[in-house]
C-alpha positions in Angstrom: 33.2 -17.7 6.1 35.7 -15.4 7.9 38.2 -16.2 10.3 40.3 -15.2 12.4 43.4 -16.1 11.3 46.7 -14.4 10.0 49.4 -17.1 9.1 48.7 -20.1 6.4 44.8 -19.0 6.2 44.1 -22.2 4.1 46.3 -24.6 4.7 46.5 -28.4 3.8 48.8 -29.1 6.0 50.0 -33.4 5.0 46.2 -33.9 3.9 45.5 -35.2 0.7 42.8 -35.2 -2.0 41.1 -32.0 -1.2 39.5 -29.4 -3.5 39.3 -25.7 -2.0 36.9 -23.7 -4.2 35.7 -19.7 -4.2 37.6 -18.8 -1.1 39.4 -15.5 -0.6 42.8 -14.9 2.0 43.3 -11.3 2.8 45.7 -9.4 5.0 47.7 -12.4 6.2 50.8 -11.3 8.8 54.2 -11.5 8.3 56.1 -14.5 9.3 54.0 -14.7 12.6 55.3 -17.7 13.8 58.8 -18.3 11.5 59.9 -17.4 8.0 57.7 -19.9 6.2 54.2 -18.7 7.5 51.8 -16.0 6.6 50.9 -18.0 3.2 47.6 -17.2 1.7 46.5 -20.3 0.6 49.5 -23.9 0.7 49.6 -27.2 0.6 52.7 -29.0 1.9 53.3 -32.7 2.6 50.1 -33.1 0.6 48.5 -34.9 -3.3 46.1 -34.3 -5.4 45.0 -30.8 -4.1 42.9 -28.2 -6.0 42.4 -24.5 -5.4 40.1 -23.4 -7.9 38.7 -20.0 -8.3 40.5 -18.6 -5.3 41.9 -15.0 -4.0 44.9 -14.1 -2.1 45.7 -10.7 -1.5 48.0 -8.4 1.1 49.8 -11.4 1.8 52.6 -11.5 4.3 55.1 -13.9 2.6 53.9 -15.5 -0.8 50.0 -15.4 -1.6 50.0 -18.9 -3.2 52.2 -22.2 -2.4 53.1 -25.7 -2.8 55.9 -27.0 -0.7 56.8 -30.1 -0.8 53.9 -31.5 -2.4 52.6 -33.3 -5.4 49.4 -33.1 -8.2 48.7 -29.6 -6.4 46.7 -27.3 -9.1 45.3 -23.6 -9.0 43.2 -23.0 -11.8 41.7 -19.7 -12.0 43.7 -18.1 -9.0 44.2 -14.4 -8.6 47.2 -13.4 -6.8 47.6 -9.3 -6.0 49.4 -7.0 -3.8 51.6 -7.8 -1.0 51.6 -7.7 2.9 52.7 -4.0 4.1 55.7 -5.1 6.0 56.8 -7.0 2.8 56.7 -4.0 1.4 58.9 -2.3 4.0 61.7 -4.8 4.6 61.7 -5.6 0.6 62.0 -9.6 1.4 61.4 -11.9 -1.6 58.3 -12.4 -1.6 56.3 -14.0 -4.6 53.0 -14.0 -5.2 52.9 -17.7 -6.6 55.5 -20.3 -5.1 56.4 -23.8 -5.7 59.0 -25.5 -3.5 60.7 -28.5 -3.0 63.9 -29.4 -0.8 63.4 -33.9 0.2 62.1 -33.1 3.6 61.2 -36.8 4.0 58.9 -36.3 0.8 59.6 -39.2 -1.6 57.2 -38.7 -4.1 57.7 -36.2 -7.3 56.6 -32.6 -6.9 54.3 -31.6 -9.8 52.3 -28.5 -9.9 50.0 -26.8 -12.3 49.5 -23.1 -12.2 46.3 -22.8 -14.7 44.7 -19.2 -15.8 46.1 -18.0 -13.1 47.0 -14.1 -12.7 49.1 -12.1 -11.0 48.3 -8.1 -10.4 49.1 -5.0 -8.5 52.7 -6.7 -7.9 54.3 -3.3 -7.7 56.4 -2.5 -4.4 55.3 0.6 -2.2 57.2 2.5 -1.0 60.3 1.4 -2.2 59.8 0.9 -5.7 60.4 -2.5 -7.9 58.2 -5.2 -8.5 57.5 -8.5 -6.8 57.6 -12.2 -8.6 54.3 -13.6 -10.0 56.3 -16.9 -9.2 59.2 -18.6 -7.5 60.4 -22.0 -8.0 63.4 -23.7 -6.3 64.4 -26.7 -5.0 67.7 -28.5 -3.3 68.7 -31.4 -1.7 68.1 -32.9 -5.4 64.7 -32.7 -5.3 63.4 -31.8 -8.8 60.0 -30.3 -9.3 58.1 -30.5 -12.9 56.0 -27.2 -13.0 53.3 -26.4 -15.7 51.8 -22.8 -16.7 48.7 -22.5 -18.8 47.4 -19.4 -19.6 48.4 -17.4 -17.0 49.0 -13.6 -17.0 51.0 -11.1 -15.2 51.7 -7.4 -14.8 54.7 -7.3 -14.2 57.8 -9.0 -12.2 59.2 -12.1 -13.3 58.6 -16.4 -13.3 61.8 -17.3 -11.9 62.2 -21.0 -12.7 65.2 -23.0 -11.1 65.1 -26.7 -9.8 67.8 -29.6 -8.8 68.4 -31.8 -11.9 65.9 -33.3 -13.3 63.5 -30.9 -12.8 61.4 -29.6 -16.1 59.3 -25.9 -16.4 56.9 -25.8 -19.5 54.8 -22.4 -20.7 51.4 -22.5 -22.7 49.8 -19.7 -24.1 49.2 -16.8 -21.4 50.9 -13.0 -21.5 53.3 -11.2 -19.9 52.8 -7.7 -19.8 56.0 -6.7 -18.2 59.0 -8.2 -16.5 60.4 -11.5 -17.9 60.4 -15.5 -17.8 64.0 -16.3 -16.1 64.9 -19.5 -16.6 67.8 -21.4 -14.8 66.3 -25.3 -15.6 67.1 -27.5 -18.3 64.7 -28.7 -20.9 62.5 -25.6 -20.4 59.6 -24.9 -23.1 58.0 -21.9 -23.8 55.1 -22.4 -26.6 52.5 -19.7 -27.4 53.2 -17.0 -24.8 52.3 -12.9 -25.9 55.0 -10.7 -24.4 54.4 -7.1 -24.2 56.0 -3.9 -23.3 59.7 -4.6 -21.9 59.1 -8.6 -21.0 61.6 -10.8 -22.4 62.9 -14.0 -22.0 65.9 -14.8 -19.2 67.9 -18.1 -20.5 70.4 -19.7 -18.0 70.3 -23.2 -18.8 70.0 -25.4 -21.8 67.6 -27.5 -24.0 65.2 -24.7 -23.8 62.6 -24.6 -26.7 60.8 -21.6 -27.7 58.0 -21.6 -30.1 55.1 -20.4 -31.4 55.3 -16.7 -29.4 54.8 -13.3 -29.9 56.7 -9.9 -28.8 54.2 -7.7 -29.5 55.8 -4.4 -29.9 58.1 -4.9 -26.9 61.3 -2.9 -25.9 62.4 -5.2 -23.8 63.8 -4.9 -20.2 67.4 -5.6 -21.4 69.1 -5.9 -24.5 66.9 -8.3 -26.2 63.3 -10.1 -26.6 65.6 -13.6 -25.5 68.4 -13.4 -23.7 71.3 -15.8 -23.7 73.4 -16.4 -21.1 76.3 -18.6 -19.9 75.2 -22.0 -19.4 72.7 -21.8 -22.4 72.8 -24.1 -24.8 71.4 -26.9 -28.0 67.8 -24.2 -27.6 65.5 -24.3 -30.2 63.9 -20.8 -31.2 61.6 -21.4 -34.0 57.7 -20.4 -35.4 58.3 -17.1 -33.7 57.5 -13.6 -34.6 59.3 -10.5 -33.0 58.6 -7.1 -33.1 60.5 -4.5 -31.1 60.3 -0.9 -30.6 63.5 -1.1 -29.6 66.5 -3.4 -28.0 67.0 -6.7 -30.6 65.1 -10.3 -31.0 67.7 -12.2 -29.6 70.7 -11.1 -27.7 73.6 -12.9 -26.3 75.8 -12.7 -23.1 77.8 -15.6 -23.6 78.4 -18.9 -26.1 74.7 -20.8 -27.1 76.2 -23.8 -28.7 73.8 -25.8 -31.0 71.4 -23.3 -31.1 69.0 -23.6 -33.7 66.8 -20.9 -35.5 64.3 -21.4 -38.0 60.4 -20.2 -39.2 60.7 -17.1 -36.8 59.6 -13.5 -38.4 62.1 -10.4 -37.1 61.0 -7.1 -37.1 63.6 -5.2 -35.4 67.5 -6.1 -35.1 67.8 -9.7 -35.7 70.7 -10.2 -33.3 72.9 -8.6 -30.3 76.4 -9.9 -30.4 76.5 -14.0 -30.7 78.7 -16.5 -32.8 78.0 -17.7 -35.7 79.6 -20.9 -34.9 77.3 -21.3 -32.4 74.6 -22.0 -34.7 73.9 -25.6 -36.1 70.9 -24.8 -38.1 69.1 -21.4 -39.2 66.8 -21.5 -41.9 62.9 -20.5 -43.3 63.5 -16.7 -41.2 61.9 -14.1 -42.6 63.9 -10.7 -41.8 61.4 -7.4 -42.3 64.6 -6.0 -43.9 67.9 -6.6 -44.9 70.4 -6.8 -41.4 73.2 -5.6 -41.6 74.6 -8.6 -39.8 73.3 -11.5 -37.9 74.9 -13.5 -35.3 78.0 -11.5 -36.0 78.2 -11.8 -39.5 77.2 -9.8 -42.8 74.3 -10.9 -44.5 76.0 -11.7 -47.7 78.3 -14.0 -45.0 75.3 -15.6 -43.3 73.6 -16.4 -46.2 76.5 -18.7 -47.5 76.1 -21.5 -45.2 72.4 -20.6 -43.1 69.3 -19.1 -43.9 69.4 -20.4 -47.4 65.8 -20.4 -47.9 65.6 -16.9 -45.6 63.4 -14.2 -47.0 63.8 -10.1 -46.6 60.4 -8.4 -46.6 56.8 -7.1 -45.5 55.5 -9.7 -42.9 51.9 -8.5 -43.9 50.8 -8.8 -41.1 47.0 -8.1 -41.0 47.4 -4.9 -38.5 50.7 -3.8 -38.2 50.2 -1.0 -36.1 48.6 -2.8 -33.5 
């Protein structure tokens, strides 16, 4: 079916248990009738809605949304390019969004974002790169958000929500851009990252496991990236491998990080404090660093990384 319609083209607008399968939005207009309209495909004020195997495409604000809504899934979405005059007034646009701000909404805001993929996210004429996803929320509104399997080309998940609020990663690849992470109690488990994407940490309690950099140079200094405000993370069951830039990089204090069962090829660490670290232990480095965390390697290995190992990874093909 076809219609004629530019602004919210599927829209569940305070409806509830409704599934929305095989549909495609395209060429939606930009904010038409107010800043939040021209959606692809939203559910707001609504539970228990589905949008399976949908399409969104040259939307004028994001392709993709759940505002103020609860037990709203898209499973097998695909997200791609955005509205022309999105591209000309460079507005934040996303192509996946999850929202949440009280709005005489009492119940929790859950979401589930599975295989979904985001594509052609580049930014013509100006240049840069729009989000796969946005998440925020205020008025203390938390939101619990899970990704499975999803990939992108590029841009970046930007996770933030009021206390309370929890993010969580499963499998899927980034290609480019980079998971930035402003929520507590994040986790990131099984993820491939590839050519500059990296990890963007802001807040604490984050755990990172089980992922692969898979010959990355990533976007800025390092493969994770901590910043102010991080903290008592967990990087462990990892394995890095850079063409460049480091595995983990810091821009401020991590206190009670803890490091363990990860493989490093490539600089182990940019910058850090050693003191920061309550545990390392069971890495293995693909050669001797020249210092980790700050310190030498004869100094590291008094007190951490006691059963550390130096060596050939063997990994099955290293070139690839």
């Amino acid at each position: 079916y076809t219609f004629c319609k530019r602004a919210n083209v599927v829209y569940a607008n305070g409806r509830s248990y409704l599934t929305f399968r095989n549909l495609i939005a395209d060429e939606t207009s930009a904010n038409p009738d107010g800043a939040s309209q021209g959606y692809g495909m939203r559910a707001e004020g609504s539970t228990g809605i589905l949008f399976e195997n949908c399409e969104a495409q040259h939307c004028g604000r994001h392709n993709f949304g759940s505002i103020n809504s609860d037990l709203v899934t898209f499973r097998g979405c695909y997200a791609a390019y955005v509205g022309p005059s999105m591209q000309t007034l460079n507005q934040g646009n996303s192509l996946y969004v999850s929202f949440a701000d009280g709005n005489q909404w009492t119940q929790p805001c859950r979401s589930v974002y599975d295989n979904c993929t985001a594509d052609h996210q580049d930014m013509i004429p100006e240049g840069g790169v729009f989000n796969f996803y946005d998440g925020h929320s205020q008025n203390g509104k938390p939101m619990n958000v899970i990704f499975k399997d999803c990939t992108s080309s590029g841009g970046k998940f930007y996770c933030t929500t009021d206390t309370g609020g929890t993010y969580a990663f499963t499998n899927g690849t980034l290609n480019a851009g980079r998971i930035e992470c402003w929520s507590a109690n994040t986790t990131i488990d099984g993820v491939m990252f590839k050519s500059n994407a990296f990890i963007d940490m802001w807040a604490s309690g984050a755990t990172i496991q089980n992922c692969v950099w898979d010959n990355v140079n990533a976007g800025e200094v390092a493969c994770i990236l901590f910043r102010a405000g991080s903290a008592n993370d967990i990087v462990r069951f990892n394995s890095f491998k850079t063409t460049g830039n480091n595995c983990m990089g810091f821009y401020g204090n991590a206190p009670g990080l803890k490091f363990y069962g990860n493989i490093f090829v490539g600089t182990p660490t940019y910058q850090g404090n050693a003191a920061d670290v309550t545990y390392a232990d069971y890495n293995l480095y693909s050669t001797t660093p020249g210092t980790v965390m700050g310190q030498s390697w004869a100094t590291w290995r008094t007190s951490r990384d006691l059963s550390g190992k130096t060596g050939d990874p063997l990994f099955t093909n290293p070139a690839g």
